[in-house]
Steps between C-alpha positions, in 0.01 A plus 500: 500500500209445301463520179265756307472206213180304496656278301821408694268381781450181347916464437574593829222269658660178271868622608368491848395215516787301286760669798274309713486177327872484510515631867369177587727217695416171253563785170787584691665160502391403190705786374801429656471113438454612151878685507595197702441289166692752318766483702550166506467458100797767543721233712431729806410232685559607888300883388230240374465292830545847682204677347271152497590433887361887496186458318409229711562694826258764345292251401483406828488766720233693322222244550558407878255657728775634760644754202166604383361615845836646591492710127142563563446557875677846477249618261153369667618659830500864380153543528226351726194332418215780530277419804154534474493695850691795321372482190584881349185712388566491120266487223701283228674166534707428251654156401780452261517283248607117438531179268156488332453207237120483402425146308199366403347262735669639825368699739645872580685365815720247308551734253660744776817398589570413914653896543200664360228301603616579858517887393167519388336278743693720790321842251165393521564381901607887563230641268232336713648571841530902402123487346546796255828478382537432099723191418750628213604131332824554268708338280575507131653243262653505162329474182269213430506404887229596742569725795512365843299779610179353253549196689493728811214643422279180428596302804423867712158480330423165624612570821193733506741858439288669280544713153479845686761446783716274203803720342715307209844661397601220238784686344775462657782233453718590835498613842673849344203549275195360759635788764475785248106317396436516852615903551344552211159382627529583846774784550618528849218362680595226756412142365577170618744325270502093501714262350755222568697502831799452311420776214404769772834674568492570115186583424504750786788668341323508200232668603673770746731587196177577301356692763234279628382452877491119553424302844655142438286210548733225403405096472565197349780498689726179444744460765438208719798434708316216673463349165882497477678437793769190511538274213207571351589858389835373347255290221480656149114559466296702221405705781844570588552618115244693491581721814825533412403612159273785647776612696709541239279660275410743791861572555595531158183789471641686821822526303365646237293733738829633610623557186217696423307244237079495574374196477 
C-alpha cells in the first residue's frame, strides 16, 4: 500500500531499487562466489566448488540471448503494438518515465537512455497522428537528479510539440506513484498509455488499480528471435544481460503487485 509519508518515498524508492540491484544475475553470482570463498577458508571445499560451478551457470545463463527472450517474450506479448488504423479517440497520451542523465555537452537524446527515448519518440509519433491530443511526459527522480520527464519535455519541444498541448508530471519516482499523477490529472477519461513492451503488463496494472482508463501502446520491444536462433543465441552478450535483467526486474515488480506493494 502506499504510504501517506512524503518522506518515506525517497526510502522506499532507494530500497527499490537496491532489491533490484541484487536481483540481477552477475550480483547474483558474485554473491554466491563470495560464500563460495567463505566456504572454502572454512575447509568446505566440495560446498565451495558447488556454489562457484553455480555462480558460473548463473553467470552464464543470464546473459545468453535464448534466456532473455524466453524471460522476456511472455511479457512483450500481452499487449499489441497500437496501429495507427485504430488509433482510439483520446485527448491525452501519456508516456512513462525512464533513465534520464543530462551532462553537459550532450544532446537530450544521449542523455535518454535506449527505453525512454523510444517512449517519448513513440509520444510525440501518437500526439501528431491524433492532432489534438495533449502529450502528458512523466517521470520523477530523486533528489539532486533531473526527471526523465524534463528531458521528455525538451526533446517533445524540438520535435515541434508545443508548450500548450505539453503536460509535465515530474514527481513521481515509480510506476505506483506515475498512475495515481496520471488519475489525478486526468480522472477516468480514456488515454493512451505508452511505454516499454516489456514494462506494459505492469504498468497496466498499475494504472487499472488506480482507477485510470489506459489503451496500451507498447514499443521498444526487444525480442528478436531471429537474432538468436542456433549457436549464436547460446553466446553471453551485453544484450543478453540486459534483457534478462529487465525481465527480472519486471518479474520481481509483478510479485510485489500481488502482494499488494505499489510501485
Amino acid at each position: 500500500m502506499p504510504s501517506d509519508d512524503p518522506g518515506s518515498k525517497p526510502v522506499m524508492h532507494l530500497v527499490k531499487h537496491l532489491v533490484g540491484e541484487f536481483a540481477k544475475p552477475l550480483m547474483i553470482a558474485a554473491l554466491i562466489s563470495a560464500i563460495a570463498g567463505i566456504c572454502r577458508l572454512r575447509g568446505r571445499r566440495r560446498t565451495a566448488t558447488w556454489l562457484l560451478a553455480s555462480a558460473a551457470a548463473i553467470a552464464y545463463l543470464g546473459a545468453i540471448g535464448l534466456v532473455g527472450d524466453a524471460l522476456l517474450n511472455p511479457l512483450e506479448r500481452q499487449y499489441s503494438p497500437l496501429r495507427d488504423e485504430s488509433l482510439p479517440a483520446v485527448g491525452y497520451v501519456v508516456v512513462l518515465g525512464g533513465g534520464y542523465e543530462s551532462r553537459d555537452g550532450i544532446p537530450v537524446t544521449a542523455a535518454l537512455d535506449p527505453d525512454g527515448l523510444a517512449r517519448i519518440v513513440e509520444g510525440v509519433r501518437l500526439e501528431r497522428r491524433l492532432g489534438a491530443a495533449r502529450l502528458v511526459v512523466s517521470g520523477g527522480a530523486p533528489s539532486g537528479e533531473i526527471p526523465s520527464a524534463i528531458g521528455y519535455a525538451a526533446l517533445a519541444r524540438d520535435l515541434g510539440v508545443d508548450d500548450a498541448s505539453l503536460v509535465v508530471l515530474n514527481g513521481s519516482l515509480d510506476t505506483g506513484a506515475e498512475a495515481r499523477s496520471v488519475v489525478a490529472l486526468i480522472g477516468t477519461a480514456p488515454f493512451i498509455l505508452v511505454t516499454s513492451a516489456y514494462h506494459m503488463p505492469r504498468a497496466m496494472r498499475l494504472m487499472e488499480r488506480a482507477g485510470a482508463r489506459p489503451f496500451p501502446a507498447p514499443t521498444g520491444q526487444l525480442v528478436d528471435g531471429s537474432t538468436n536462433s542456433g549457436w549464436r543465441g547460446l553466446l553471453p552478450t551485453s544484450g543478453g544481460l540486459r534483457k534478462t535483467e529487465r525481465a527480472l526486474h519486471e518479474y520481481l515488480g509483478l510479485a510485489g503487485l500481488a502482494a499488494g506493494v505499489d510501485q
